[in-house]
Every structure is written in C-alpha cells, then in structure tokens.
C-alpha positions in Angstrom: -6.6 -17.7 -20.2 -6.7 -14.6 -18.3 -6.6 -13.8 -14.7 -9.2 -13.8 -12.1 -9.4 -9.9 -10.9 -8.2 -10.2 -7.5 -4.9 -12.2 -8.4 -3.2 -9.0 -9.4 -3.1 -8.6 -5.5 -1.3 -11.4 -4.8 1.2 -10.5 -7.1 1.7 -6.8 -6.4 3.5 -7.0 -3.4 7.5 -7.9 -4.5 8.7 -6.7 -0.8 5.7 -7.6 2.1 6.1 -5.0 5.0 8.3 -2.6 3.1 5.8 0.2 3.4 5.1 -0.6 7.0 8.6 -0.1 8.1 8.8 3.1 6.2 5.9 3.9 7.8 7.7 3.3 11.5 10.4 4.8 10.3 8.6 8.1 10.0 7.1 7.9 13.9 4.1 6.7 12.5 2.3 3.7 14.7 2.1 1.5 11.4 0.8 2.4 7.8 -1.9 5.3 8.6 -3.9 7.4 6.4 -1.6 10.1 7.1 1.4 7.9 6.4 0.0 7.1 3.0 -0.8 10.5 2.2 2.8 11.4 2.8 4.0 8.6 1.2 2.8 10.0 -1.7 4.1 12.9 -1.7 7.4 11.5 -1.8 10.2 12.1 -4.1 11.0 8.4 -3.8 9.1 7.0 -6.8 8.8 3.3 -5.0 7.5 4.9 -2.2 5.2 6.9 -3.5 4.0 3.7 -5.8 3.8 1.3 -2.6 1.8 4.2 -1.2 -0.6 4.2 -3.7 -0.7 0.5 -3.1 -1.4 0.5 0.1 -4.5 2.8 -0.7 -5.8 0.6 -2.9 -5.3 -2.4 -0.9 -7.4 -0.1 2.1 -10.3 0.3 -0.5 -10.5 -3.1 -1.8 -10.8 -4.8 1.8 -13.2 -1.9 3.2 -15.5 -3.5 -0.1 -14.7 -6.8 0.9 -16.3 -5.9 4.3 -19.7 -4.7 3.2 
C-alpha cells in the first residue's frame, strides 16, 4: 500500500532544528528567506539539502493556509 502524500514530511526531518541553529549560528534571527538562500549556496551538501527542505516545507504550509 503506498503512502499518503504528506507522510513524506513527517519522515524527512532525521535531525528537527538542525537548520535553525545553523541558521543562529550565521546571525540570522531563525530560518529566513535569506538564510535559506545561503544555505543553499553552501558547500556543505546537508546543508544545502536541509535548505532546500526548509523551502519546501515554507511552500507547502503557505498552500495549507489558502
């Protein structure tokens, strides 16, 4: 049987708040646009892949909301 779509989410975080203390770590108030966007850019591959994570978690809940 497969998944609902929105279990994935649940599922796709292995380290909750990891990005948000980067984020802090960087002088940033907590995970920003502009955070993201440099987060990205990183060399770091699991930063830039919790980045892109983080965008995707902003899109789904701005959905959610309309």
């Amino acid at each position: 049987m497969a998944k609902k779509k929105k279990d994935w989410m649940q599922d796709a975080v292995k380290h909750p708040g990891a990005f948000t203390e980067y984020c802090k770590r960087k002088g940033f108030d907590g995970v920003t646009q502009e955070c993201i966007n440099e987060g990205k850019k990183s060399s770091n591959p699991t930063v830039k892949k919790r980045a892109v994570l983080a965008e995707t978690f902003r899109k789904e809940s701005k959905k959610k909301k309309h």
